[in-house]
C-alpha positions in Angstrom: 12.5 -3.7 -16.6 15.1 -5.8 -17.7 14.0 -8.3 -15.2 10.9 -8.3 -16.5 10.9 -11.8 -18.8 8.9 -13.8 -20.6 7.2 -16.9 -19.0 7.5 -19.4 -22.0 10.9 -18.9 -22.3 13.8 -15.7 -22.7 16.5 -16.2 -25.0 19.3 -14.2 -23.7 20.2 -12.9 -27.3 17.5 -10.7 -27.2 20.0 -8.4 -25.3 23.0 -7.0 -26.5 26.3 -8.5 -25.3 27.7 -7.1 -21.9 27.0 -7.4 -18.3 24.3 -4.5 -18.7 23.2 -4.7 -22.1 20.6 -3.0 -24.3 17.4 -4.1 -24.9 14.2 -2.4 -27.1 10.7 -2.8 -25.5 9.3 -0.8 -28.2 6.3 -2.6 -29.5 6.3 -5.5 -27.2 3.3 -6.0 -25.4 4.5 -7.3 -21.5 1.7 -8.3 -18.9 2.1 -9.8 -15.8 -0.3 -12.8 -17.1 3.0 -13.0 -19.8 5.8 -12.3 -18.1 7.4 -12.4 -14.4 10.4 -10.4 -12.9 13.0 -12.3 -11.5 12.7 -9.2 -8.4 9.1 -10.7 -7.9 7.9 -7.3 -8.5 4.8 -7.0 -10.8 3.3 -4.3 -13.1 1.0 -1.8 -11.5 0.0 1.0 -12.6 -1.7 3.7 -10.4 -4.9 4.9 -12.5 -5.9 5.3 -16.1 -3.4 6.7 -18.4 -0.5 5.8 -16.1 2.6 4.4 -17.0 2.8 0.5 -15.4 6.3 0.3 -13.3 7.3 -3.1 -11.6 6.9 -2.3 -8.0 5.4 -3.6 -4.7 3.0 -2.2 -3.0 3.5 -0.7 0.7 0.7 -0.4 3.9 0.1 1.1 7.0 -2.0 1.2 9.7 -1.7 4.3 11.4 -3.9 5.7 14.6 -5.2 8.9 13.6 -5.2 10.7 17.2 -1.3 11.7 16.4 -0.5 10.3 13.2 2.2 7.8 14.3 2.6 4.3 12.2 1.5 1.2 14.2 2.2 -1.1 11.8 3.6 -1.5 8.2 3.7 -3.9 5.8 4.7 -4.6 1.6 2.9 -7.3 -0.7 2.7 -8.0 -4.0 0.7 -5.5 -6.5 -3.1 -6.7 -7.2 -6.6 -5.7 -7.3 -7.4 -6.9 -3.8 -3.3 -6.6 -1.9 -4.4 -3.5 -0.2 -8.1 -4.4 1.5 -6.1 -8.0 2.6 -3.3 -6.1 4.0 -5.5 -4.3 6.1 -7.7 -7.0 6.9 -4.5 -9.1 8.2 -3.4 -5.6 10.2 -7.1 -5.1 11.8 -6.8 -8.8 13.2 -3.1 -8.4 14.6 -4.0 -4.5 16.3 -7.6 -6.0 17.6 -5.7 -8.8 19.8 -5.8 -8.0 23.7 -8.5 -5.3 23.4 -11.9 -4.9 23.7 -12.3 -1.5 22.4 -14.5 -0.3 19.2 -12.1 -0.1 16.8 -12.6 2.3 13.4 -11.0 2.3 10.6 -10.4 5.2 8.2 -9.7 4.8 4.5 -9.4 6.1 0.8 -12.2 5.4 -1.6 -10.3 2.1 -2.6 -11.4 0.5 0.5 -15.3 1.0 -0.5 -15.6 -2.7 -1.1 -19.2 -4.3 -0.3 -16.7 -7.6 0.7 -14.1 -5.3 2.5 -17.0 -3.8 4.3 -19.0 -6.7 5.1 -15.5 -8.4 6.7 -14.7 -5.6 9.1 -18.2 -5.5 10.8 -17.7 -9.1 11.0 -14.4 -8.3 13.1 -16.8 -5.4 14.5 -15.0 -2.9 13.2 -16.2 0.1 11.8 -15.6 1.3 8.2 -14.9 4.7 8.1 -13.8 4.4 4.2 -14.4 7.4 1.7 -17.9 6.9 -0.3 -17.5 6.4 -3.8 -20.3 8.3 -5.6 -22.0 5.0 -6.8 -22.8 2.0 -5.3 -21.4 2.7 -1.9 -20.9 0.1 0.5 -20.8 2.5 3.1 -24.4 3.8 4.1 -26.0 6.2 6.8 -25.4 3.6 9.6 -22.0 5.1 9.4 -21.9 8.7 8.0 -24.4 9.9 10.3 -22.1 9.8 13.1 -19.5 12.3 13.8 -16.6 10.1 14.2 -16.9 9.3 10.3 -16.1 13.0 9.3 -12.9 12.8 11.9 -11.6 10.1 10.6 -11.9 11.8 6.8 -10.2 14.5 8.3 -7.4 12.3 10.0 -6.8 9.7 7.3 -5.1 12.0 5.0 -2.6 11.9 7.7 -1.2 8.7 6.5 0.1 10.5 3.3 2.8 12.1 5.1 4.4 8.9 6.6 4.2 7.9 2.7 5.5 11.8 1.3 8.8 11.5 3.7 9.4 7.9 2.8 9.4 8.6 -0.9 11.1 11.6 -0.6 13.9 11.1 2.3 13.8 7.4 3.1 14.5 6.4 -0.4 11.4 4.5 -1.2 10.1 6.0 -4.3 12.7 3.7 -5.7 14.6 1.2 -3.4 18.0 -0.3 -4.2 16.9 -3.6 -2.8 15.2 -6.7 -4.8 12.7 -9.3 -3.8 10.0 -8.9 -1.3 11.4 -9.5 2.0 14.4 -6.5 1.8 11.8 -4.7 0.3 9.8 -5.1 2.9 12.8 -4.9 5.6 13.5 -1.1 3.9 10.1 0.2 4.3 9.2 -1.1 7.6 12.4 0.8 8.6 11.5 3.8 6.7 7.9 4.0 8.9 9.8 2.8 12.1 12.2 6.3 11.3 9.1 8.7 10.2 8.0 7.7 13.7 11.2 8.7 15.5 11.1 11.8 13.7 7.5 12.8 14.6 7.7 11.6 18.0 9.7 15.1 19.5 7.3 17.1 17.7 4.3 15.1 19.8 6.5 15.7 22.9 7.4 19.4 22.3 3.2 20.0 21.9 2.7 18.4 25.2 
């Protein structure tokens, strides 16, 4: 958080002497429309009543017929970071085929824009429906595919539970974006190699 400075100017007495000094946040009101870590990380914070961290936000695109990671990739933290990550990983998977491709997701991804883009790519949206105003209608949910993949998408939490957990990135020891990006793309790459004797051993 000490990273975490003020746009308009950060006078370096605000912190105590020392190579690591103190600093009080108490009563300071810090926004990312204020402020601006020199890590490039940005205040996020996961729902209502959360605490905001400075972090980066990670994505995959996993197939759901054995859970293995196809592709992985870290952004900035926004509104929108996660529905454009997977937009860019949609248009880098659907290259050289000409299958129907699906795509399971969380309620996060119920987006009438989101939506609307991946039938353009004809893809299908197999998001979760939030209760109102769902972009997903009966074109979709009537199908049985779009109960699979609610079933298989919750797959893609493991991959995240052993990265956190064992491939240290609940909370890296690397800065900026790109090694940030190098860890975690490493982590997925790893889950992978770990999962793959399991697959072998059930064949």
């Amino acid at each position: 958080m000490k990273s975490f400075r003020a746009k308009d100017g950060w006078r370096r007495a605000a912190y105590a002497r020392g190579r690591n000094g103190e600093r009080d946040f108490h009563d300071e009101k810090r926004s990312n429309d204020t402020h601006a870590s020199t890590t490039e990380a940005k205040l996020y914070k996961k729902g209502r009543g959360k605490q905001a961290k400075l972090c980066f936000m990670g994505q995959v695109l996993m197939e759901n017929r054995h859970g293995l990671v196809v592709q992985a990739d870290t952004s900035e933290t926004n509104g929108t970071a996660e529905r454009q990550a997977a937009l860019e990983m949609v248009d880098r998977q659907a290259l050289g085929t000409s299958n129907q491709l699906t795509l399971g997701a969380d309620k996060t991804y119920d987006a009438r824009a989101f939506v609307v883009d991946l039938r353009q790519k004809c893809v299908t949206p197999h998001a979760a429906r939030k209760a109102r105003n769902s972009a997903i209608d009966a074109r979709t949910t009537r199908h049985a595919g779009y109960a699979a993949s609610q079933r298989k998408r919750k797959l893609v939490e493991e991959a995240f539970g052993w990265a956190k957990t064992i491939a240290g990135c609940a909370k890296v020891k690397v800065r900026g974006l790109a090694r940030v990006g190098f860890h975690f793309t490493l982590a997925m790459a790893a889950y992978n190699l770990i999962r793959l004797p399991k697959l072998l051993g059930q064949g």
